[in-house]
C-alpha positions as CSV (number, residue, x, y, z in Angstrom):
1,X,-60.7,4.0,-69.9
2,X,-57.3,5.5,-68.7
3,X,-56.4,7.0,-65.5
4,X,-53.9,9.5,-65.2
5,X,-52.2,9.6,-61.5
6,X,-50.5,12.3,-59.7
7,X,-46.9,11.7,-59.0
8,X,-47.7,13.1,-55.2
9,X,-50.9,10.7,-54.6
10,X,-48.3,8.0,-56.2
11,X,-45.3,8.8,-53.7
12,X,-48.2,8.8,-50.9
13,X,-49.6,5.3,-51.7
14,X,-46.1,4.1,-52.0
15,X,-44.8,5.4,-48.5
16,X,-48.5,3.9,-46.8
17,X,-47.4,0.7,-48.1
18,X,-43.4,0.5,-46.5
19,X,-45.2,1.8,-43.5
20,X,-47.9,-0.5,-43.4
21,X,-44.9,-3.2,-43.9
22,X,-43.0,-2.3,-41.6
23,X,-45.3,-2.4,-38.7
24,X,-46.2,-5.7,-39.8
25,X,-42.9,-6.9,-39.3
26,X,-42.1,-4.9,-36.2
27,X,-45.7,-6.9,-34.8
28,X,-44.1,-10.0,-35.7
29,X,-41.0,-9.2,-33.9
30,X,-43.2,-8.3,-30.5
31,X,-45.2,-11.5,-30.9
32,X,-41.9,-13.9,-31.7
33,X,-41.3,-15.7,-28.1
34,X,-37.7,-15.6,-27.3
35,X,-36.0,-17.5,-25.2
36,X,-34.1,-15.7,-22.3
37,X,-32.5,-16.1,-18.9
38,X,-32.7,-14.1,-16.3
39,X,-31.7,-13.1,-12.9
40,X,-32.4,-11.1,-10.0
41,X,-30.8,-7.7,-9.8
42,X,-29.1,-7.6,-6.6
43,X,-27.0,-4.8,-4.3
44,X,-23.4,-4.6,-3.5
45,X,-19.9,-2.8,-3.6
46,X,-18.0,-1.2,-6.7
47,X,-14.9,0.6,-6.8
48,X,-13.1,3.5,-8.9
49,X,-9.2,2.3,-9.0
50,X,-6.2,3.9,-10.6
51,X,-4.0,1.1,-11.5
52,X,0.0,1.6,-11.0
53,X,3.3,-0.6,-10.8
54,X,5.8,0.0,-8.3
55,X,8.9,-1.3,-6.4
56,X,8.8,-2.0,-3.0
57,X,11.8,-1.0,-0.7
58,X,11.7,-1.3,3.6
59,X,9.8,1.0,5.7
60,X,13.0,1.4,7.8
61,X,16.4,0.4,7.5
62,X,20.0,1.2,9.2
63,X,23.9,0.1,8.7
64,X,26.4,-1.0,10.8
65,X,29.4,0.8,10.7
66,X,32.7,0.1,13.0
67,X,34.2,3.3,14.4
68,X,37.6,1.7,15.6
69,X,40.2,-0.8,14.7
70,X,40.0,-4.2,15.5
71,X,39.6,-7.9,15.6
72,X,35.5,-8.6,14.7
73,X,34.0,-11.6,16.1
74,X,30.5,-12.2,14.8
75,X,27.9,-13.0,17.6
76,X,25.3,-16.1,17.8
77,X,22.1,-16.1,17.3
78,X,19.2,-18.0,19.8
79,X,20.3,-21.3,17.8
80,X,23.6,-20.9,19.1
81,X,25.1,-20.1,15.4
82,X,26.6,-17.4,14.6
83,X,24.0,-14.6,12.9
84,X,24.1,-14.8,9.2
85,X,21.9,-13.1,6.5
86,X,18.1,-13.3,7.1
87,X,18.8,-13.9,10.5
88,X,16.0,-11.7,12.7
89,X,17.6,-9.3,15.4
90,X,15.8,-7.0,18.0
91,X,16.6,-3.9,18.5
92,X,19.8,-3.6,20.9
93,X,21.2,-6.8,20.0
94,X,24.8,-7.3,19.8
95,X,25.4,-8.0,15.9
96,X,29.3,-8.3,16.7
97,X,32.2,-7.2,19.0
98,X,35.8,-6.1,18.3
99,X,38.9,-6.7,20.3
100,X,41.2,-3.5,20.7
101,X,43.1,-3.9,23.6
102,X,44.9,-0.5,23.0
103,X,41.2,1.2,22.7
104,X,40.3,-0.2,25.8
105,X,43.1,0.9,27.4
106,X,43.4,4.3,26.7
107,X,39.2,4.6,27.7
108,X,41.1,4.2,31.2
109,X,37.3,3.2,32.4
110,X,38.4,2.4,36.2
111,X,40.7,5.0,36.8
112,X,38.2,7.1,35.5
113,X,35.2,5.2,37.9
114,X,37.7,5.2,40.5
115,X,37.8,9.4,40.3
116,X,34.0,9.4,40.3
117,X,34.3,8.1,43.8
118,X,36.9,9.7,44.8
119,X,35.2,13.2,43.8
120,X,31.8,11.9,45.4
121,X,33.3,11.4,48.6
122,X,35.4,14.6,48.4
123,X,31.6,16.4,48.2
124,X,29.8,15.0,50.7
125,X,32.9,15.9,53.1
126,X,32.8,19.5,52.2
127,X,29.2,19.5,52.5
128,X,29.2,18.0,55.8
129,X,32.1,20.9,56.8
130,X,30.1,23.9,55.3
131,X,27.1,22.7,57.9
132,X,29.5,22.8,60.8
133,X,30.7,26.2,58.9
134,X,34.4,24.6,58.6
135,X,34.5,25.3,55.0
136,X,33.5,28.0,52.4
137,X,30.8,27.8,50.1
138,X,33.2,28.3,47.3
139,X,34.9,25.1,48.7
140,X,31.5,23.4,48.2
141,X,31.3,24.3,45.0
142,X,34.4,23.2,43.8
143,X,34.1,19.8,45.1
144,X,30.4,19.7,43.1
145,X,32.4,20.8,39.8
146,X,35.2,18.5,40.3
147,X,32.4,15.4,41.1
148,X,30.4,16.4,37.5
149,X,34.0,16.4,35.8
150,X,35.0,12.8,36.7
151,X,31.4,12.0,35.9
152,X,31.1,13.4,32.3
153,X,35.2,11.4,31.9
154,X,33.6,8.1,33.2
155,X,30.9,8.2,30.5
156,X,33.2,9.5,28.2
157,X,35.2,5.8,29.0
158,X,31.8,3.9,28.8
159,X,30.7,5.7,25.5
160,X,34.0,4.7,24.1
161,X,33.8,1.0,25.4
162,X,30.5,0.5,23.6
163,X,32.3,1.3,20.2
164,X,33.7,-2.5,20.6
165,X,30.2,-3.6,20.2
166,X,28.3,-3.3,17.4
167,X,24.8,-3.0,18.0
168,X,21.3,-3.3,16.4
169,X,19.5,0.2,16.2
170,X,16.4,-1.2,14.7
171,X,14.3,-4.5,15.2
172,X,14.8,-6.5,11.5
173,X,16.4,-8.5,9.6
174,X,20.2,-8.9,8.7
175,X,21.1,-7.9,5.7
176,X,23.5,-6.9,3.2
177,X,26.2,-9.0,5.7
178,X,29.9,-8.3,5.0
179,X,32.3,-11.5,4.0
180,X,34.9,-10.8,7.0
181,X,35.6,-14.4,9.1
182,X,36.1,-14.5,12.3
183,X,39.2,-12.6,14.2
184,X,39.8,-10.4,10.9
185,X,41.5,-6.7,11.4
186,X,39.3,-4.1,10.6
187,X,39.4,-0.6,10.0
188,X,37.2,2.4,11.0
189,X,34.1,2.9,8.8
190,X,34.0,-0.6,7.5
191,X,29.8,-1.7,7.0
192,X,29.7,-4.8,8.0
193,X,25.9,-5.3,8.3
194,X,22.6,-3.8,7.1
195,X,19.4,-4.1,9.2
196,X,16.2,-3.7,7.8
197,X,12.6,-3.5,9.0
198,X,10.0,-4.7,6.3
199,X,7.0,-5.8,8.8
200,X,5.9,-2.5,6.8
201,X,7.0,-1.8,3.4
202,X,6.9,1.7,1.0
203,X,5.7,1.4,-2.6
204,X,6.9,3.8,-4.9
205,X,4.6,4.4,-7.9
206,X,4.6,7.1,-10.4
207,X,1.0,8.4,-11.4
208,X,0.4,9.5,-14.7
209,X,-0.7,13.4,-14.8
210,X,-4.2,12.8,-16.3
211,X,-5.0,10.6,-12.9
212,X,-3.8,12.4,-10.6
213,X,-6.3,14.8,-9.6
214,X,-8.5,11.8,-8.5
215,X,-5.5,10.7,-5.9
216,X,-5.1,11.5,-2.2
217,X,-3.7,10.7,0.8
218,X,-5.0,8.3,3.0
219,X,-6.4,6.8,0.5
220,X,-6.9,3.1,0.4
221,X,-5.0,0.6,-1.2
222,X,-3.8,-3.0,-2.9
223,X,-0.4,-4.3,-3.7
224,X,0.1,-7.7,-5.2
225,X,2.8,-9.9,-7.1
226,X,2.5,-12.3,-9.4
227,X,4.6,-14.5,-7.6
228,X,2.1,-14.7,-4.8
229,X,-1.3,-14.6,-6.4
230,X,-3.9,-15.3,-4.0
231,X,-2.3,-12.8,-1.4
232,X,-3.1,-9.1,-1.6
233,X,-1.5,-7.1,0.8
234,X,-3.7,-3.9,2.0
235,X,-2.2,-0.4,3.3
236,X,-2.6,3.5,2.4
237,X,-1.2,6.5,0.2
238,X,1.5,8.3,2.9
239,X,3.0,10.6,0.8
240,X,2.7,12.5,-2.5
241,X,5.2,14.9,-4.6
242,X,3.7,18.1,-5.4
243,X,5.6,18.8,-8.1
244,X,5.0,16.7,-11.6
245,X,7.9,15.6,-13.0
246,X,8.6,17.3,-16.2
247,X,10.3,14.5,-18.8
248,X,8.0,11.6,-17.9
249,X,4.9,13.7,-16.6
250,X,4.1,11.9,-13.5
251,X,3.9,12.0,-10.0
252,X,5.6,10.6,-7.3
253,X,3.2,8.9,-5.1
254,X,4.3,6.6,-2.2
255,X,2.0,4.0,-0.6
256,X,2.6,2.2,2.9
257,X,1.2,-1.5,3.1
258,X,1.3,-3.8,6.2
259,X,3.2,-7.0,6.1
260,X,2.9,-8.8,9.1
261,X,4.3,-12.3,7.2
262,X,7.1,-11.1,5.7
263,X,6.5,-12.0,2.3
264,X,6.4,-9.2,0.7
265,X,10.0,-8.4,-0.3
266,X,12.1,-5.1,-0.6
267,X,12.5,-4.9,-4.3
268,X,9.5,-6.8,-5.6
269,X,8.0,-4.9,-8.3
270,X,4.2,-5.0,-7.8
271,X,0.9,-3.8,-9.2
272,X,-0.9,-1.6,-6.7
273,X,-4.8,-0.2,-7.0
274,X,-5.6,2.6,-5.8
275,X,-9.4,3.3,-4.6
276,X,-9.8,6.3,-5.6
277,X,-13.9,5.9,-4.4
278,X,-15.8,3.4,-3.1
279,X,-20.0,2.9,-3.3
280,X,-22.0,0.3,-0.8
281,X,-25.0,-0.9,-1.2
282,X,-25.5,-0.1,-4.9
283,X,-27.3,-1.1,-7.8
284,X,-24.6,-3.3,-9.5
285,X,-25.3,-5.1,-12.9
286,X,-22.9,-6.7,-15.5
287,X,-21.4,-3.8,-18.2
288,X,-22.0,-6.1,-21.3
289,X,-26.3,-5.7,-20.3
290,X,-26.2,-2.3,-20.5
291,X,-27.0,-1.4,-24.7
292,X,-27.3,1.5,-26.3
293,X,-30.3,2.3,-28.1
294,X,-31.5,5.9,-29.4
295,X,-28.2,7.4,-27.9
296,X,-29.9,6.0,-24.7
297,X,-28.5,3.4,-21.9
298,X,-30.8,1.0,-21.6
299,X,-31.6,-2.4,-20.0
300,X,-33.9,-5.6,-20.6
301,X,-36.1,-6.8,-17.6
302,X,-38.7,-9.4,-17.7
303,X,-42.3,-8.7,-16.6
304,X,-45.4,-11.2,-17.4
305,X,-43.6,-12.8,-20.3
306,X,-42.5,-9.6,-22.0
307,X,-39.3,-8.1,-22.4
308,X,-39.6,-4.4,-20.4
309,X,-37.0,-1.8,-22.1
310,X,-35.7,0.6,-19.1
311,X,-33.7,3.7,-19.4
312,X,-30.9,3.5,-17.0
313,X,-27.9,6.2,-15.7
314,X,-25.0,4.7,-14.8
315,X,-22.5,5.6,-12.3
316,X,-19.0,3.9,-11.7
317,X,-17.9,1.2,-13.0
318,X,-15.0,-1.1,-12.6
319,X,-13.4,-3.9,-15.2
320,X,-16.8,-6.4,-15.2
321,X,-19.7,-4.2,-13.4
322,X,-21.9,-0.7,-13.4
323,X,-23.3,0.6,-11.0
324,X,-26.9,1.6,-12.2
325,X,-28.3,4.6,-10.2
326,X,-31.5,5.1,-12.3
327,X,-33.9,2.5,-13.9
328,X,-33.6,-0.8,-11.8
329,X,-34.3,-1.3,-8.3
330,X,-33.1,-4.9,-6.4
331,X,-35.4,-7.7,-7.3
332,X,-36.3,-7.2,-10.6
333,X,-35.5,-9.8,-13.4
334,X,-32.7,-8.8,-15.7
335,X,-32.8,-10.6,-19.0
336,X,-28.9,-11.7,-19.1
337,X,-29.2,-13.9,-22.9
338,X,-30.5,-12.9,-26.0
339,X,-30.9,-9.3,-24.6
340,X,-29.3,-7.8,-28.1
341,X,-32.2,-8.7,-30.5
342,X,-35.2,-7.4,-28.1
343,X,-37.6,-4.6,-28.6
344,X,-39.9,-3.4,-25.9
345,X,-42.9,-5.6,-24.7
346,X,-41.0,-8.6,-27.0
347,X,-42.5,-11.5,-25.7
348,X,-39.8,-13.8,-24.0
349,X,-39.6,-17.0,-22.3
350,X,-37.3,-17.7,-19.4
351,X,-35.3,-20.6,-19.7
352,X,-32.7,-20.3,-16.4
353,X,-31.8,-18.4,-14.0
354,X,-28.2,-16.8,-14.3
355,X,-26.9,-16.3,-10.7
């Protein structure tokens, strides 16, 4: 006897059968036990940085010019040596002295002292006559003016006097020390010295346009070198150029950064991060768990032998973590091994803890 069949009742038998199979397998799949580890999903603190290089230069520095001719003599130090580069000075400090005996003498400092008294004494007379009405008023004042003239001349001396010493405007270090021995003739305007202050130093970084909208000042931030690499040296965005620089299309940002020890150098050419935000007490859970499945995020947990498929939303994230602000709370097992292969409610068997 033959049987005809429809093409349509064929395709339908046909399509039963894949989908019978298929759930067959997908059932073997759930019921496979797959080794896993796991470990508890735990809370902490993640970070959104910009990254940047930068060169590091002195928070503060001055030179040490000579204003007259002379002989320079360099001056010692507290070890009794005479001060030589690296050497630390306070502020104040005489760095070095020159001997002009032709300066000195035309400051005329006592002469000029000697006139102060004279016109102090000169005042208090008339004073004493204009109370006993043996003088004018007029006389008074005269004496007064002629007693502020010899002043302002006897400062004038002094003023001139200091320029033979040459002296520290800044607490620092010496720097940039000029090769002049002892008892050499110098001119006006010769730098001998350069002082600088790097107990703080400036970073200069430039800040490519796309970042900078998430950069501000006061914002926190971390300088290292790779000759020193297990300091990292804290401090804050101070300053920021408005303007974006037209040929390389960056910014000027410049960061401040304490540096109590000294080792931080001006010069050194550093890699800074920027926080540009900072989360506490988050969610936090290695990137490489997270999978995507059904152009969903999604994560593995382990409840009662099974692997538990949870939708997550994610939030920032730095080189190694994610935060996760929907899906897993603190607690839970993560499944941290053979996460790639599961489907939901796959049953799973924990083997170790990853901590």
């Amino acid at each position: 006897m033959k049987v005809d069949f429809c093409p349509k009742v064929l395709l339908v038998i046909v399509f039963c059968g894949l989908v019978a199979c298929d759930q067959q397998a997908e059932q073997r799949t759930v019921d496979l036990t797959v080794p896993v580890t796991v470990q508890s999903v735990e809370t902490g603190t993640i970070e959104s940085i910009v990254t940047a290089t930068g060169t590091l230069r002195p928070v503060r520095e001055a030179q040490i010019t000579t204003e007259i001719r002379g002989s320079l003599y360099w001056s010692k130090g507290s070890n009794n040596r005479l001060l030589a580069k690296g050497a630390e000075v306070r502020r104040g400090q005489t760095i070095a002295r020159l001997d002009s005996d032709e300066w000195v003498v035309g400051a005329r400092v006592e002469a000029r002292k000697l006139a102060v008294e004279t016109a102090k004494r000169t005042l208090k007379e008339q004073e004493t006559l204009f109370s006993r009405q043996l003088s004018t008023e007029m006389d008074v004042e005269s004496a007064r003016r002629a007693w502020a003239d010899a002043e302002a001349n006897y400062q004038d001396a002094l003023i001139k006097i200091d320029k033979t010493r040459l002296l520290a405007p800044i607490q620092g270090v010496l720097s940039e020390l000029a090769d002049i021995t002892q008892g050499t003739l110098v001119t006006p305007n010769t730098a001998i010295a350069k002082i600088m202050d790097y107990s703080q130093v400036f970073v200069d970084l430039k800040i490519p346009n796309a970042q900078i909208i998430n950069v501000k000042l006061g914002q926190g931030i971390r300088v290292s070198n790779y000759a020193l690499p297990e300091e990292v040296f804290e401090g804050e965005i101070v300053e920021m150029d408005p303007a974006i620089d037209p040929v390389t299309r960056t910014v000027q940002v410049v960061g401040m950064v304490d540096n109590p020890d000294l080792l931080l150098r001006a010069g050194m050419f550093v890699k800074t991060e920027i926080v540009t935000e900072s989360r506490q007490n988050v969610v936090l859970i290695t990137r490489n768990l997270v999978l995507r499945r059904r152009n969903q995020k999604v994560v593995f947990v382990e409840e009662e032998g099974r692997a538990q498929q949870r939708e997550v939303e994610t939030g920032l994230e730095d080189r190694d973590r994610v935060e996760i602000v929907v899906g897993l709370e603190p607690g839970e097992q993560l499944i941290t091994s053979n996460y790639e292969t599961l489907r939901p409610r796959t049953r799973v068997r924990v083997t170790g803890d990853r901590r």
